[in-house]
C-alpha positions as CSV (number, residue, x, y, z in Angstrom):
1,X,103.2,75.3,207.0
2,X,104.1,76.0,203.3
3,X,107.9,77.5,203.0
4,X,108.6,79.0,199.3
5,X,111.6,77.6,197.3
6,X,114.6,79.2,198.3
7,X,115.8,79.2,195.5
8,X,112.8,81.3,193.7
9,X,112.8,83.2,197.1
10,X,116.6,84.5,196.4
11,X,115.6,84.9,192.7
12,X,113.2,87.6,193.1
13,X,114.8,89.3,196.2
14,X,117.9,90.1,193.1
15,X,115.9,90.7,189.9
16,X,112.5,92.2,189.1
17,X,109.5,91.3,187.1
18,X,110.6,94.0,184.8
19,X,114.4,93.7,184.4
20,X,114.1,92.9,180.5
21,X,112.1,95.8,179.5
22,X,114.1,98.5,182.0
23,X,117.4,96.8,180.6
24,X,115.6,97.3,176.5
25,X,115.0,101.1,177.6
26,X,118.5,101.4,178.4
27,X,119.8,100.0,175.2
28,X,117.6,102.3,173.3
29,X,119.4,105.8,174.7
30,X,122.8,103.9,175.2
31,X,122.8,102.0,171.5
32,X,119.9,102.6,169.4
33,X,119.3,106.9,170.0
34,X,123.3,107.1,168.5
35,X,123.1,104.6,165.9
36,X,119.8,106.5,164.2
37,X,121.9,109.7,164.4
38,X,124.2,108.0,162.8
39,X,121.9,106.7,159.9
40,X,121.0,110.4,159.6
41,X,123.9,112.2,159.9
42,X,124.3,114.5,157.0
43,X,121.1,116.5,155.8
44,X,122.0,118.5,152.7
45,X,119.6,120.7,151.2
46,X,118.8,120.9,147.3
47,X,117.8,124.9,146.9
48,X,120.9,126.8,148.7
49,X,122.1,130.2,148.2
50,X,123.7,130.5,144.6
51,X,127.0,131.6,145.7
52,X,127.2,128.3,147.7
53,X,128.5,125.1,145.9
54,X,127.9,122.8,148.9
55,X,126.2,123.1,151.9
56,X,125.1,120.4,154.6
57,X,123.9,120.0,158.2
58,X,125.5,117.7,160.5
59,X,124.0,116.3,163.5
60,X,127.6,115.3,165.8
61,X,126.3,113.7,168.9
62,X,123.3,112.7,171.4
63,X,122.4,112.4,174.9
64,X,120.4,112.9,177.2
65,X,120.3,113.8,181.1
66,X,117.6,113.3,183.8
67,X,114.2,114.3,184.2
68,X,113.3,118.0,184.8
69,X,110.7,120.4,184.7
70,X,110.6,124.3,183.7
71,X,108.1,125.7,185.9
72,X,106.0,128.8,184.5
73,X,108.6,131.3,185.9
74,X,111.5,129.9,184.4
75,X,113.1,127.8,187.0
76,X,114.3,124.7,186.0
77,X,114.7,121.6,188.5
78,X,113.7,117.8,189.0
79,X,110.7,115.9,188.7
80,X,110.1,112.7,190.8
81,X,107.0,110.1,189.0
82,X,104.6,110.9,192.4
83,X,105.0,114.8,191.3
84,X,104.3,113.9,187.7
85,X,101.3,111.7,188.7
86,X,99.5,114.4,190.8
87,X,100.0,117.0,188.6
88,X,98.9,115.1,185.4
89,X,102.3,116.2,183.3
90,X,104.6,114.0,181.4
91,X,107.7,112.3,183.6
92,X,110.1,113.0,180.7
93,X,113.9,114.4,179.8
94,X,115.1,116.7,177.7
95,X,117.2,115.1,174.9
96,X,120.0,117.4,173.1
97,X,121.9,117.2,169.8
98,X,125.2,119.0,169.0
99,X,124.6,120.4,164.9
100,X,127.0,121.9,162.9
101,X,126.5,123.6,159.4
102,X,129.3,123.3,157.0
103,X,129.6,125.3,153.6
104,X,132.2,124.4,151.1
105,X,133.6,121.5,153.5
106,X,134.5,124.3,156.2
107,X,132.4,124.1,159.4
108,X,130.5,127.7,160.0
109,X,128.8,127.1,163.1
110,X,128.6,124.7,165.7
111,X,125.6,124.7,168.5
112,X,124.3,122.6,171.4
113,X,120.1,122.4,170.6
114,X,117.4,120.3,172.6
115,X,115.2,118.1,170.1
116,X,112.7,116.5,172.5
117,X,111.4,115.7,175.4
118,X,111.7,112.2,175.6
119,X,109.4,110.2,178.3
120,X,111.9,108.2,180.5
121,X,111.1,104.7,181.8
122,X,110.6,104.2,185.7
123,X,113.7,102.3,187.0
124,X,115.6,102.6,184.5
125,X,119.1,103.8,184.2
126,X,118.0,107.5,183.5
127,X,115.4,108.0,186.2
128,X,115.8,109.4,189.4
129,X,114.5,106.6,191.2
130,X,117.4,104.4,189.9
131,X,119.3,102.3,192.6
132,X,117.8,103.8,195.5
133,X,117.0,101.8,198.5
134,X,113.3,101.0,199.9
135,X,113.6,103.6,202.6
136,X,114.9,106.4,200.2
137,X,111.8,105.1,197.8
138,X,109.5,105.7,200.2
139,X,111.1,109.2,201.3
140,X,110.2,109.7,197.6
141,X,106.4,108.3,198.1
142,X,107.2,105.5,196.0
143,X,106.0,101.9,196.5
144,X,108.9,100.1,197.3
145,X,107.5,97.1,195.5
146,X,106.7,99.2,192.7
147,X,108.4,97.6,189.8
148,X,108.8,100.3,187.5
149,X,108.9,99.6,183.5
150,X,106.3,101.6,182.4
151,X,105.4,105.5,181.6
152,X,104.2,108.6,183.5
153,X,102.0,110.0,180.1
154,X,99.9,113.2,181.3
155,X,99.8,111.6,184.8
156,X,98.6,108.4,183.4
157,X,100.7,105.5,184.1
158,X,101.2,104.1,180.6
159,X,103.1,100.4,179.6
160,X,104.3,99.5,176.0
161,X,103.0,95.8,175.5
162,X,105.5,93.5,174.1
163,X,105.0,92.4,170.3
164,X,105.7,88.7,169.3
165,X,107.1,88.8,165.5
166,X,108.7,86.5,163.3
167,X,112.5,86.9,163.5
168,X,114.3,89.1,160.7
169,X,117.0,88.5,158.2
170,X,116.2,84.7,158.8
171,X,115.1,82.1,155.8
172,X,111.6,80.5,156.7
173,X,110.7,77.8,154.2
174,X,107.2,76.5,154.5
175,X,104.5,74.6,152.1
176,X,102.4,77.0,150.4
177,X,98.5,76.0,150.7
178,X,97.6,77.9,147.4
179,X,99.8,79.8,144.6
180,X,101.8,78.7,141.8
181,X,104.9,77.3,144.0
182,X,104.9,74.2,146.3
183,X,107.1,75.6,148.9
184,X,107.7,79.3,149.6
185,X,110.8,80.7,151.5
186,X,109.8,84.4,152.9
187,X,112.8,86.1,154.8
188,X,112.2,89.9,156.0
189,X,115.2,92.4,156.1
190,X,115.3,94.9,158.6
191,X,117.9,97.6,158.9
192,X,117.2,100.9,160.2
193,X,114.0,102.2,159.1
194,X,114.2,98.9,156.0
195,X,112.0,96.2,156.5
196,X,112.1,94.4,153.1
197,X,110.2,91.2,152.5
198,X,111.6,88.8,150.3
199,X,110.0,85.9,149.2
200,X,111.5,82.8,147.3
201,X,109.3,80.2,144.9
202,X,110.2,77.3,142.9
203,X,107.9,77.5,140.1
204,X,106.4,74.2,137.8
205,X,109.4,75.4,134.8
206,X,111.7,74.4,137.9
207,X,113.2,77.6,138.1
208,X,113.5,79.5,141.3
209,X,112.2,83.0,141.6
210,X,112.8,85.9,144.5
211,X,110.4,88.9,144.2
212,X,111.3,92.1,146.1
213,X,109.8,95.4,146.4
214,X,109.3,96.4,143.1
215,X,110.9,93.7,141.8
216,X,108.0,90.8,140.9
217,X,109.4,86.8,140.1
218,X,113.1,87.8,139.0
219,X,114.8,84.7,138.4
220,X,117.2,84.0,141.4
221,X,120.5,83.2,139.1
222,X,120.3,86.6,137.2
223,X,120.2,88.5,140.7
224,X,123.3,86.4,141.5
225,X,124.8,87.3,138.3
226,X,124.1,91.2,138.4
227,X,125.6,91.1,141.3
228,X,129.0,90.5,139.6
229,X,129.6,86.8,140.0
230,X,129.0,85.7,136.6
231,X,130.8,82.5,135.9
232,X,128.2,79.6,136.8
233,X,131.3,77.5,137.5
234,X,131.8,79.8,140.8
235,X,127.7,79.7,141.5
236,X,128.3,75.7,142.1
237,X,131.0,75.8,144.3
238,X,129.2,78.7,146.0
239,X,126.0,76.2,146.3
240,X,127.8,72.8,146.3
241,X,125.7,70.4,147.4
242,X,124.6,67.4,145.5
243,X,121.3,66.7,146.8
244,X,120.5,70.2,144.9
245,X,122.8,69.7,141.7
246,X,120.2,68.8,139.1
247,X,117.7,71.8,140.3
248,X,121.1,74.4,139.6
249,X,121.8,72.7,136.5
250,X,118.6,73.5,135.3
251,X,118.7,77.2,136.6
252,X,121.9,77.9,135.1
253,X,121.5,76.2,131.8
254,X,118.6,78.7,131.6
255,X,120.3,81.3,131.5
256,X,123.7,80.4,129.9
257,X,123.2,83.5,128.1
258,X,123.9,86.2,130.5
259,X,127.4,86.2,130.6
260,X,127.9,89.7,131.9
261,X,126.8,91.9,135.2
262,X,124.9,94.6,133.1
263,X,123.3,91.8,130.7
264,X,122.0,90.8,133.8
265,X,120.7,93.7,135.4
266,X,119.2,94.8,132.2
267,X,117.1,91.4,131.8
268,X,115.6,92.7,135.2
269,X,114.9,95.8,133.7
270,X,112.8,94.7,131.2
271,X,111.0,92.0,133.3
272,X,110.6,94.7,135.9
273,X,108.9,97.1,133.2
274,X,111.4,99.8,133.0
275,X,111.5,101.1,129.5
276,X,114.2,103.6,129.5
277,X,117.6,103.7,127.1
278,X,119.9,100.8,128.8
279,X,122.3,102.9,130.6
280,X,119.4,104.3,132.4
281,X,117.3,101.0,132.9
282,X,120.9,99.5,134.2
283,X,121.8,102.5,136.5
284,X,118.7,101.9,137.8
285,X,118.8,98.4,138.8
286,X,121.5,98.7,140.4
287,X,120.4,101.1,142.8
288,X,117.6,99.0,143.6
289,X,119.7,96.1,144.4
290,X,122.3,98.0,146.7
291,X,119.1,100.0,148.2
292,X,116.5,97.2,149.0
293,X,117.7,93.6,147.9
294,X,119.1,92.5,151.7
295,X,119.6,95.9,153.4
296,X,120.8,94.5,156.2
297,X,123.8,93.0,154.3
298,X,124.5,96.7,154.0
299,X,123.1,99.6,151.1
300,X,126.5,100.1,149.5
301,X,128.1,98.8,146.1
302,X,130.7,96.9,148.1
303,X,128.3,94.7,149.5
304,X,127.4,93.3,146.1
305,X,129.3,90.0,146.7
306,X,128.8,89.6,149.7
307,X,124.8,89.9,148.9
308,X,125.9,87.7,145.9
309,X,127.3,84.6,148.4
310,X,123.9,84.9,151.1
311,X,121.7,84.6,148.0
312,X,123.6,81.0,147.3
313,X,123.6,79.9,150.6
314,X,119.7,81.1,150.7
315,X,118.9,79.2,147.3
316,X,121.1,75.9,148.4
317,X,119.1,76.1,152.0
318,X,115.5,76.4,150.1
319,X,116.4,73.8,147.7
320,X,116.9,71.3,150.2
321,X,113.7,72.0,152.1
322,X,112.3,71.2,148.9
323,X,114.2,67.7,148.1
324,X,113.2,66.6,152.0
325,X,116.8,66.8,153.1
326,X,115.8,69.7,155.6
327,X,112.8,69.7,157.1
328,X,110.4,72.6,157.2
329,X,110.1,75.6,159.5
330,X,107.9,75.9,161.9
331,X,106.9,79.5,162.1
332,X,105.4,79.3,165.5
333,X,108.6,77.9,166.9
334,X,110.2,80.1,169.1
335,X,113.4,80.2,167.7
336,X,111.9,82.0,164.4
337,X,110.2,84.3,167.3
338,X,111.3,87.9,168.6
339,X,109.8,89.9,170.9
340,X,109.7,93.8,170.7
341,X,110.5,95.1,173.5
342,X,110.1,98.6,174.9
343,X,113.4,99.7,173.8
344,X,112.7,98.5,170.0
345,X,109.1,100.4,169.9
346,X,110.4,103.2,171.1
347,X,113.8,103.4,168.5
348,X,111.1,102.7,165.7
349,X,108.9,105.7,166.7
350,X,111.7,108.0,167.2
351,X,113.4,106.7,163.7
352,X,110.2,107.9,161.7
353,X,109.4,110.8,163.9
354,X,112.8,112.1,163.5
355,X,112.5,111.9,159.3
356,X,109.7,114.3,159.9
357,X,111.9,116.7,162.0
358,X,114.6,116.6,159.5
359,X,112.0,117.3,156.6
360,X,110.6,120.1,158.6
361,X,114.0,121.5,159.6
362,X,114.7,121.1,155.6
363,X,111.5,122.8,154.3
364,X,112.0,126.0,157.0
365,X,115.8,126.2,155.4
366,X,114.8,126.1,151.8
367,X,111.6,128.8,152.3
368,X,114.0,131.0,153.7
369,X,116.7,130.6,151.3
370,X,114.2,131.3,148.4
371,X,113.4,134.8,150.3
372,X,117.0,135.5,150.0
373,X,118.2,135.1,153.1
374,X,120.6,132.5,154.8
375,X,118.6,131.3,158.1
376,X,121.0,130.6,161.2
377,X,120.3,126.2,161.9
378,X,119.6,127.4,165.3
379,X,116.3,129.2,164.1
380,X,115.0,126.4,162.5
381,X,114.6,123.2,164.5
382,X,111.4,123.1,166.5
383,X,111.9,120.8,169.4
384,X,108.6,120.6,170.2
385,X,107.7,119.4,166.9
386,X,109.3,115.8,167.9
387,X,107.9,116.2,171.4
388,X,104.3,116.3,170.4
389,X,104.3,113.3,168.2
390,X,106.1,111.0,170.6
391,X,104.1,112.2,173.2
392,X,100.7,111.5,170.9
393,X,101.8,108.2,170.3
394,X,102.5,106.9,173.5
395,X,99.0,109.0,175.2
396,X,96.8,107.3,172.4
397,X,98.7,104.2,171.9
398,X,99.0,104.6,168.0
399,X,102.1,103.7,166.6
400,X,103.9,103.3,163.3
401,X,103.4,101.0,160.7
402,X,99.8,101.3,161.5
403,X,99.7,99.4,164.9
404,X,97.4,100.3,167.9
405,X,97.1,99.9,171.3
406,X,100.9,99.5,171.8
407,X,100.7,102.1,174.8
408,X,97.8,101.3,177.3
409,X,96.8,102.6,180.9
410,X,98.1,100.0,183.3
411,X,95.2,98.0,184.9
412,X,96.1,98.7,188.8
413,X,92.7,96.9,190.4
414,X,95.0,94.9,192.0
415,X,98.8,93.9,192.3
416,X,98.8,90.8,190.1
417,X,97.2,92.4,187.8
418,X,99.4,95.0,187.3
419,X,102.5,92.6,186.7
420,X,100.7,90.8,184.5
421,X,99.8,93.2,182.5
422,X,103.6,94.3,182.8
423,X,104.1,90.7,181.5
424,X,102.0,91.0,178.3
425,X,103.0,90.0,174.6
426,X,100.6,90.2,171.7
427,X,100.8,88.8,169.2
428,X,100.7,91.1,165.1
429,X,98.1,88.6,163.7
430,X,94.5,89.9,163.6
431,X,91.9,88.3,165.9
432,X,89.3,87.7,163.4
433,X,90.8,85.5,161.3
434,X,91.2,81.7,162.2
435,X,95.0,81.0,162.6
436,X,94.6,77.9,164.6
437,X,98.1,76.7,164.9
438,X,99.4,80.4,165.8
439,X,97.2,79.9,168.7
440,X,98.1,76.5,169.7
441,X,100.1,76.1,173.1
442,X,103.5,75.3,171.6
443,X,106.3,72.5,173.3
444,X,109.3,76.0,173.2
445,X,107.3,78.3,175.2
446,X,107.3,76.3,178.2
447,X,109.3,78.3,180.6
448,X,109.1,81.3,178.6
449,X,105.7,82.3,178.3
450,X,102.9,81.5,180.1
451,X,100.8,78.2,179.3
452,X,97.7,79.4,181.1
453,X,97.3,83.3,181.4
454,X,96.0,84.2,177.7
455,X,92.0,85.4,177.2
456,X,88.8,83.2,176.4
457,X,87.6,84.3,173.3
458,X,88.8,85.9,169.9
459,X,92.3,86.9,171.9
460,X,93.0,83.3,173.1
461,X,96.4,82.2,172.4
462,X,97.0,85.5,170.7
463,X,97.5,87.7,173.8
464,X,100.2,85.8,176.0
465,X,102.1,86.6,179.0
466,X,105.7,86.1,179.8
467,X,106.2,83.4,182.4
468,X,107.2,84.2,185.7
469,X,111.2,83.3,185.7
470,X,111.2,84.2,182.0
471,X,113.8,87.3,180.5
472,X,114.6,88.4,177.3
473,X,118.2,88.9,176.3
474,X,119.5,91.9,174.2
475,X,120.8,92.1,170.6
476,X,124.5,91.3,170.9
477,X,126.9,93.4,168.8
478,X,128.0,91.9,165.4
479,X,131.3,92.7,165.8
480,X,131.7,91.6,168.9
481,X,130.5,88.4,168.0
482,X,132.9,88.2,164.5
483,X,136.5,89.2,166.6
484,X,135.3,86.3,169.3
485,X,134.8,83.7,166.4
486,X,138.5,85.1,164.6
487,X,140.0,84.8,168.0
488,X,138.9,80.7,167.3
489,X,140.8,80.4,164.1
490,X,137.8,81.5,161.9
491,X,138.7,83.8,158.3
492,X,136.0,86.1,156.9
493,X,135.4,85.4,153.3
């Protein structure tokens, strides 16, 4: 008779199928819900009254608390998933903000408001159904096997599919199969609601280029130096690596003639198109750079060296993919991989969704004000306006950035089926078009996704499913990681 590895056996008697996802929702109310507050802390608007010199909201604080329902005579209580099933409503939480209005610097009132309803993850940390035993689960007409990780949307059981993308704020430098450049380094920076693409060539004049939003083909060493480190003696030490030397060289001697920060940023003016007095056309540059050249480096003007320093190290690490002393990157290498899960789809849809709610909140203020009267904060902020739209998106499965079928029905013809479906990453890249080598079964994913389980047909190698042992860690704090590495001896720059 066939006995199952113990081992496996004592695995899945202590973790679930859906640990990574329940443990991705978490992070998004413990981490993410505060940090996007935080990003969107201060709203001021630009008509208030004329007596008023300043005026701004503040929103102070999140959380949220467990399921609940308010029944049609007022009562309030909880809602358990088998309720929210039969009765075809949303299994979700209410989700509060503390605001404050402040006029002149001085705070003039100060209220607790709900914002949403936000539709809470089974098994996670903020259902009811958290930590209770089989016995209490079925006393709760659960399935005790039931692995939880998905929705209750309008009583339809609804699962956010995992999205394979390439990693962010990393360097990928690949042969180009067309264009102007041999090789082309693309690196894409996320931060908040950024995600900048930035793309690095090495054109047949041998000088390196980085285009950038609205910036098109700015050569790399006048970004560097309007960025305030001027002095191409400091770019080489900064660089300093001899396989590279000659490539530099050339760069530099190029443009000997910048010698200042604002000659710089006003030769990126003009190849940018801006034909304004030069105060203006540098004011201007400069705001593009803090704003979108590397967000994630930070959005401020003391980040300018700092941006200044990753764009050597960028330009050294590109150059030397070039010369053959590095060797390519594979894109469909697993390291250059992330996976989105549920907790990352879900802060990207309430980031965007809760821009509208502040323009909304803004446009009510500033109608009023132009009446004459000074509207109470309290008054204005529609909670159900944030509701709707996350509810819309996770009931049709349209999401932002012009994605569908993120949110689908979970297929329940049989048990398997349900955990694989649990299990599924898709991949961004569209069906119809060929990429061969994106499909390709590739030597990293063994034990991470499945070699097998992916569709015959347009899908194959496209849709994949995570293998059975396989988990997906968290984003680790930043500074966490820095004060471990000082405690070893290492000095920020």
């Amino acid at each position: 008779m066939y006995k199952p590895n113990i081992l496996v056996q004592k695995y899945f008697e202590h973790e679930m199928f859906t640990r990574s996802d329940i443990e991705s929702f978490n992070t998004f109310v413990d981490v993410e819900l505060p940090r996007i507050i935080e990003e969107n802390r201060e709203i001021e608007p630009t008509i208030i009254p004329h007596n008023i010199d300043e005026f701004k909201i503040r929103f102070d604080k999140i959380w949220i608390q467990k399921p609940e329902i308010i029944e049609a005579d007022g009562s309030q209580r909880k809602i358990y998933p088998t309720e929210a099933r039969l009765r075809e409503i949303t299994y979700a939480a209410p989700v509060f903000i503390q605001v404050s209005s402040h006029i002149n610097g001085a705070q003039r009132e100060s209220f607790t408001t709900p914002i949403c309803n936000l539709p809470i993850m089974l098994k996670s940390k903020y259902c009811h159904l958290y930590g209770l035993s089989a016995e209490e689960l079925a006393g709760k007409w659960e399935d005790p096997d039931d692995p939880g990780g998905y929705f209750i949307i309008n009583g339809s059981e609804k699962v956010l599919v995992k999205i394979e993308d390439l990693a962010a704020n990393k360097l990928l430098v690949a042969k180009q199969r067309s264009g102007p450049a041999g090789y082309e380094g693309k690196l894409f920076s996320e931060r908040g609601s950024y995600k900048i693409p930035h793309t690095l060539e090495l054109m047949k004049d041998g000088i390196l280029y980085v285009t950038f939003t609205r910036i098109k083909r700015v050569p790399l060493i006048v970004v560097i130096k309007a960025l305030g480190i001027t002095k191409d003696e400091d770019i080489m030490k900064l660089i300093g690596n001899e396989h590279v030397f000659d490539q530099v060289y050339l760069n530099l001697y190029e443009f000997t003639a910048i010698k200042s920060a604002d000659d710089a940023l006003d030769f990126i003016a003009k190849k940018s198109g801006i034909s304004q007095s030069r105060e203006i056309r540098v004011e201007r540059i400069r705001g593009i750079l803090d704003k979108y050249l590397l967000p994630h480096l930070g959005t401020s003007p003391q980040e300018r060296a700092v941006k200044a320093y990753n764009l050597c190290k960028l330009m050294k690490r590109y150059l030397l993919v070039v010369a053959g002393v590095l060797p390519e990157d594979d894109k469909d290498h697993l390291m250059n991989k992330r996976v989105k899960m549920s907790g990352d789809l879900l802060a990207d849809l309430f980031r965007v969704n809760l821009k509208l709610l502040i323009g909304d909140v803004l446009y009510n203020f500033q109608r009023i004000v132009k009446r004459g009267k000074f509207p109470s904060i309290k008054v204005i902020i529609r909670e159900k306006l944030l509701t709707s739209h996350i509810h819309s998106s996770m009931a049709t499965g349209s999401w932002v950035g012009g994605r569908k079928g993120v949110s689908q029905r979970i297929q329940r013809l049989n048990y398997l089926e349900m955990l694989s479906h649990l299990q599924r990453v898709v991949s961004p890249l569209s069906a119809t078009q060929e990429n061969f080598q994106a499909r390709e079964l590739h030597p990293t994913q063994l034990g991470r996704l499945c070699p097998i389980e992916t569709p015959e047909g347009t899908n194959i190698g496209l849709k994949k499913n995570l293998a059975l042992l396989a988990s997906v860690t968290q984003d680790y704090a930043e500074e966490r990681a820095l004060a471990s590495l000082r405690e070893l001896g290492l000095k920020q720059v």
